[in-house]
C-alpha positions in Angstrom: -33.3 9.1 -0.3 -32.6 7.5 -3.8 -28.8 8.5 -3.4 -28.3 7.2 -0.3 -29.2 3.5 -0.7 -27.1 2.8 -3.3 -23.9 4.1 -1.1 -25.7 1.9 1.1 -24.9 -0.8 -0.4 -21.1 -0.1 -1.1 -20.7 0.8 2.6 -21.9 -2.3 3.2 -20.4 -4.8 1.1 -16.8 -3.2 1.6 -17.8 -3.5 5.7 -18.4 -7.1 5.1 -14.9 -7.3 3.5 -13.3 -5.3 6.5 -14.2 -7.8 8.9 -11.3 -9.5 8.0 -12.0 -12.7 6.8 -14.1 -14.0 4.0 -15.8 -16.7 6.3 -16.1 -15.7 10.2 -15.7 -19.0 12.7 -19.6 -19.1 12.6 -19.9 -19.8 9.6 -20.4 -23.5 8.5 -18.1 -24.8 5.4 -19.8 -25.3 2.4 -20.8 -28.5 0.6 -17.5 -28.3 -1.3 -15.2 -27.6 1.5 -12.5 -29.5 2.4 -12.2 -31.8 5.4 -9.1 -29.5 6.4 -11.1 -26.8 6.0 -14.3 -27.9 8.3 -11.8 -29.5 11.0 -10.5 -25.5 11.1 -13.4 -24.2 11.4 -15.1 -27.1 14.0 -11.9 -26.3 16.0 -12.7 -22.1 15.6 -15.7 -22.9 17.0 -14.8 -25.1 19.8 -12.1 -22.3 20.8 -14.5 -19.3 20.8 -17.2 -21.6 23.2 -14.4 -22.4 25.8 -13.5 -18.2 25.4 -17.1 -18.0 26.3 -16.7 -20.4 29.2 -13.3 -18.6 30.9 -15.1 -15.6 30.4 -18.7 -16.3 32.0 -17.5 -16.2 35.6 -16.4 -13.0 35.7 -18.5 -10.2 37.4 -17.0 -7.0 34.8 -19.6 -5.8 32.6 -16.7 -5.8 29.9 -15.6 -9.1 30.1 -19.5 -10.5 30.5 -20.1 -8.6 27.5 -16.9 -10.1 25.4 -18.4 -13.2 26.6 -22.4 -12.5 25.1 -21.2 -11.2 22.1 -19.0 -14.6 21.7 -21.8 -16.7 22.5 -24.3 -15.0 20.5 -23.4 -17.1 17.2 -22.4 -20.3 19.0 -25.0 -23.4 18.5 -26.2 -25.2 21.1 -25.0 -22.8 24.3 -25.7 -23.8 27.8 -28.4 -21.8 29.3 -25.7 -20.6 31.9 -23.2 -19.4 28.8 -26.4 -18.0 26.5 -26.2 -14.9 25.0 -29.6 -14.2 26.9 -27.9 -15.4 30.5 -24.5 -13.3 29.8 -25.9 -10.0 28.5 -27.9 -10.1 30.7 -25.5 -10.5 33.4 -23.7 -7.5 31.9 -26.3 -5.2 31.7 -26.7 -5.8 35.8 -23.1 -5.8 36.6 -22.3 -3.1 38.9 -19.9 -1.3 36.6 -22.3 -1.5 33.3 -22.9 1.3 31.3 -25.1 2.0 28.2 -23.0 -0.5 25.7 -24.4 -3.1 27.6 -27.8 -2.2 27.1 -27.0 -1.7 23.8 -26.2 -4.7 23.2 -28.9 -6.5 24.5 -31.3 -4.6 22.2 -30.2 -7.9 19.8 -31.8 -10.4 22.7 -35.0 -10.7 21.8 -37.4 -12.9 19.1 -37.4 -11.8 16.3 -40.2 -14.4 14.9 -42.2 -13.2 17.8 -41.9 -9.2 16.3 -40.3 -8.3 19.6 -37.1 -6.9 18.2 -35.5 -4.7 19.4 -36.0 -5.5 22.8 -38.3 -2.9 24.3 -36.9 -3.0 27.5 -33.6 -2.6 26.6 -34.8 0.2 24.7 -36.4 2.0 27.9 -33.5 1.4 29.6 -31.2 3.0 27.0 -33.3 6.0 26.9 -32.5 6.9 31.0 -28.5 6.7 30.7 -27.8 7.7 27.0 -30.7 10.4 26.2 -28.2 12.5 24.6 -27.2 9.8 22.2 -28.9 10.0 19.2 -28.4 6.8 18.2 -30.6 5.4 21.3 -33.1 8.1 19.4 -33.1 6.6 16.2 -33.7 3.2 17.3 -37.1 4.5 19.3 -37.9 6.0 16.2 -37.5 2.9 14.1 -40.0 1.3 16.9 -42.5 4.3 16.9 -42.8 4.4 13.0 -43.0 0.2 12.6 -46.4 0.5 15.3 -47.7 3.6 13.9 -47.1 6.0 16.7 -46.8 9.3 14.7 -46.7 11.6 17.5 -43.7 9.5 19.1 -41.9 9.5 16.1 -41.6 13.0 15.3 -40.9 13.8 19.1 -38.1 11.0 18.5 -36.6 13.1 15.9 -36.4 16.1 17.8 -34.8 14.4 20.6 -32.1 12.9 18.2 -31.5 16.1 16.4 -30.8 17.5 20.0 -28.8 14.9 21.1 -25.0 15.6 22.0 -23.6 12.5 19.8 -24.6 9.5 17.4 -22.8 6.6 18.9 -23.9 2.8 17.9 -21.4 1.4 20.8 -19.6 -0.6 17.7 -15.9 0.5 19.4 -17.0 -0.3 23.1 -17.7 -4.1 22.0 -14.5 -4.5 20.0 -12.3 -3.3 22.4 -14.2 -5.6 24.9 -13.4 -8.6 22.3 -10.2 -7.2 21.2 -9.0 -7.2 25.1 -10.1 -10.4 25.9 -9.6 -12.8 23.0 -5.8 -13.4 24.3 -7.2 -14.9 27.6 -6.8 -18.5 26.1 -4.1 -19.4 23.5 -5.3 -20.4 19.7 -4.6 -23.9 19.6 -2.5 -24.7 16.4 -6.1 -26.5 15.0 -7.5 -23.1 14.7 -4.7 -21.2 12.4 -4.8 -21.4 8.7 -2.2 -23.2 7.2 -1.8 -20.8 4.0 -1.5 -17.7 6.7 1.3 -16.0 8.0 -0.5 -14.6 11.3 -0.2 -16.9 13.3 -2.2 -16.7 16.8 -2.7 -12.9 16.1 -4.7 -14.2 12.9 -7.0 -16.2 15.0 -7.4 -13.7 17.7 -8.6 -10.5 14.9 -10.8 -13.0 13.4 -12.4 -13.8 16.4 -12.6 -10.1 17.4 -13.7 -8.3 14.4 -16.5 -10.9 13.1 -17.9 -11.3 16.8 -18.0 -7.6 16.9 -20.5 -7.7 13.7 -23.1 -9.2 16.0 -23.4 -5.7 17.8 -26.8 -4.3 16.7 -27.4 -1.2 14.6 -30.2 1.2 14.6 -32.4 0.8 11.5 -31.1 3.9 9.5 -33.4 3.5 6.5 -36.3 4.1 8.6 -35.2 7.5 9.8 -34.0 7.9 5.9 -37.3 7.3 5.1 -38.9 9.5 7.7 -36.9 12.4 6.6 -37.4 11.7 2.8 -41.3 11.8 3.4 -41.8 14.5 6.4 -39.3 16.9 5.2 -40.2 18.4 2.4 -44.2 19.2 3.3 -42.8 20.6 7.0 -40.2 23.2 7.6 -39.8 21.6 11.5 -38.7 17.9 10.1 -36.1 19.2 7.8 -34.9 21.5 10.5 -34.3 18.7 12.9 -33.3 16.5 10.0 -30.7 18.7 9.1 -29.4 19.4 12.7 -29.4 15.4 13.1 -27.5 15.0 10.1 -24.7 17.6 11.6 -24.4 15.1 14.5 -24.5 11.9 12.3 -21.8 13.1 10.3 -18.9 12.9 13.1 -20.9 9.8 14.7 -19.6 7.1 15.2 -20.4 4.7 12.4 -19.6 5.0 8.2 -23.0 3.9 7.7 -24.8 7.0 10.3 -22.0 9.3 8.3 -22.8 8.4 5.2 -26.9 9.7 5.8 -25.9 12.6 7.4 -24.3 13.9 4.6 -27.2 12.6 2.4 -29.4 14.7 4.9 -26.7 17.4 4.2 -26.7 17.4 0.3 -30.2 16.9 -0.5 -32.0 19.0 2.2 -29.8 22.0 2.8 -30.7 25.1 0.4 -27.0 25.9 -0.1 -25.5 24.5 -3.3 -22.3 24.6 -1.9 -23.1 22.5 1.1 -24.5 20.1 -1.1 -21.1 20.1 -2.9 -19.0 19.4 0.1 -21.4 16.9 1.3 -21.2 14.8 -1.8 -17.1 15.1 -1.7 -17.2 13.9 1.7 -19.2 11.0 0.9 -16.8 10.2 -2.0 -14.3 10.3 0.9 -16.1 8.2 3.0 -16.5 5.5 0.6 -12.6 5.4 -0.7 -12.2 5.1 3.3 -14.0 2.5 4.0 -12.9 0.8 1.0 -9.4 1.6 1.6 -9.8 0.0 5.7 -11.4 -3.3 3.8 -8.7 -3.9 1.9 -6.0 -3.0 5.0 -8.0 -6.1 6.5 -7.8 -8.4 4.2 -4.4 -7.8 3.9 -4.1 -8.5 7.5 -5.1 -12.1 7.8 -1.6 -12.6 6.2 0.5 -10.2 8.2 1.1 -10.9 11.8 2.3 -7.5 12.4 -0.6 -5.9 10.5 -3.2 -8.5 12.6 -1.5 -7.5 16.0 -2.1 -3.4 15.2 -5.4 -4.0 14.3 -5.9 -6.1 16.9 -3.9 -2.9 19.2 -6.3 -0.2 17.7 -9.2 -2.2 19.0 -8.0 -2.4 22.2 -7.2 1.3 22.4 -11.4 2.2 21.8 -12.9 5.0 19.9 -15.0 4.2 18.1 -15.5 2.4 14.1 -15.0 5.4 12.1 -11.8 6.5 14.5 -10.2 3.0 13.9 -10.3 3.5 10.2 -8.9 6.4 10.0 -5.9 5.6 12.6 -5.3 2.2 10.7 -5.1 4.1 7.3 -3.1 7.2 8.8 -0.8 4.5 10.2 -0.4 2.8 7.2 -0.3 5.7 5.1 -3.1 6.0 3.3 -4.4 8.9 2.4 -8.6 10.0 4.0 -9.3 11.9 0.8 -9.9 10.6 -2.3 -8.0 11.3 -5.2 -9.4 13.3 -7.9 -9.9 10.6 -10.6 -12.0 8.3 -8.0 -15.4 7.3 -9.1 -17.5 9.8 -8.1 -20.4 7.4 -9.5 -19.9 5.3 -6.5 -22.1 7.8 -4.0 -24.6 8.7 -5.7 
């Protein structure tokens, strides 16, 4: 899929950017950075772990899972207020539902080679089999340890499946509604920032939510790129899963399904649509990345964002409701850089 990596790429990098800040409170300063600027960020820090720690005692599954998705970054956790001990927690509350499982997919060791977690993974497949996305990550496991047969049968159930979902808008919303539990001490804001608390609270939510795993698309990229054009049934089913990819949930799952579209379907005017679409996508997603970084200015830009979240959908809804509110147009204009998707 030589034209979808490179859109890869730009999906990514302008995803990075739409996380809202160029440094998320996990990360450490650099060797250059100021002692202003590590006091902020040890202060970040110390302000997402007690988060963690009002959080941890609750018995909702979306509240335990704001928690474990808090924690996950953190050094040095308490056994009780792990990542392992709270999604855990989550995935057994008694009002958990798939996200949870999702999540948990990330605990696991990964210099072990037991990622995802398999269990997780079994567990997924009983409540979300007509999630494609659940699909995709089996595949992703079937095709790393060589289980051919599982693999294509892993396909078929995806391209059967009733939606692609990656549970990205679950999680926010879960951070998004519980990052105001504890006031942003003054330690925490950036001086040079008009945002205020609201700034704090949107970078806490949107770069915790970055932790929430993703299935590995390039595998089933791969998959399709190899299988599809020696047998008629894989570029069927790859063609039906990139009909539900494209109005899934993610950027990145609706950026290969209309590669699947463009470079598998026979009709040249499919292939067309598809490739305007994915010009769309990217001047979206581009578009949203810029909204954000624009945000950690703007208290009343940080407090819609941060209202958006709350409301759920999913990623790719909340992009296009912050740039319909904003006024930004979904399409690109005619003299964008068509060079940019393929």
């Amino acid at each position: 899929m030589r034209g979808w990596r490179p859109l890869v790429l730009t999906l990514l990098c302008t995803l990075g950017a739409s996380t809202v800040v160029i440094a998320s409170p996990q990360d450490h300063p650099g060797p250059n950075a100021s002692k202003a600027d590590e006091a902020r960020v040890n202060a970040l820090l110390a302000f997402q772990s007690d988060l963690v720690s009002v959080l941890a005692p609750s018995a909702a599954a979306d509240r335990l899972l704001a928690a474990a998705l808090l924690a996950r970054p953190l050094p040095n956790q308490n056994k009780i207020n792990s990542f392992h001990a709270l999604i855990e927690r989550a995935a057994h509350a008694d009002d958990a539902g798939p996200a949870e499982n999702w999540v948990r997919l990330a605990d696991c060791d990964a210099r072990a080679k037991e990622c995802p977690n398999a269990d997780a993974i079994a567990q997924l497949v009983q409540q979300a089999p007509d999630n494609a996305a659940v699909w995709l990550v089996k595949l992703s496991q079937d095709v790393n340890t060589m289980k051919s047969q599982d693999a294509r049968q892993d396909l078929t159930n995806a391209a059967n499946a009733k939606i692609y979902d990656d549970y990205s808008g679950v999680g926010l919303k879960a951070l998004a509604g519980t990052v105001s539990t504890l006031p942003p001490p003054p330690a925490t804001m950036d001086p040079n920032s008009n945002a205020g608390p609201s700034g704090v609270q949107m970078l806490i939510a949107f770069s915790s939510a970055s932790g929430i795993p993703q299935p590995a698309l390039h595998d089933t990229a791969t998959y399709c790129e190899n299988k599809a054009p020696k047998d008629p049934s894989v570029k069927d089913d790859c063609l039906k899963l990139g009909k539900i990819l494209e109005w899934g949930s993610s950027p990145l799952g609706r950026s290969l399904g209309l590669h699947l579209r463009e470079v598998l379907s026979p009709d040249p005017a499919q292939q067309q649509d598809a490739q305007s679409a994915r010009r769309n996508l990217v001047w979206q997603v581009q578009n949203f990345a810029e909204l954000s970084v624009r945000a950690r200015n703007d208290k009343a830009q940080s407090q819609h964002l941060l209202a958006l979240a709350r409301t759920g959908g999913t990623q790719m809804s909340l992009i296009l409701a912050a740039l319909h509110d904003d006024g930004i147009p979904t399409e690109a204009p005619a003299d964008a850089q068509a060079s940019k998707t393929n």
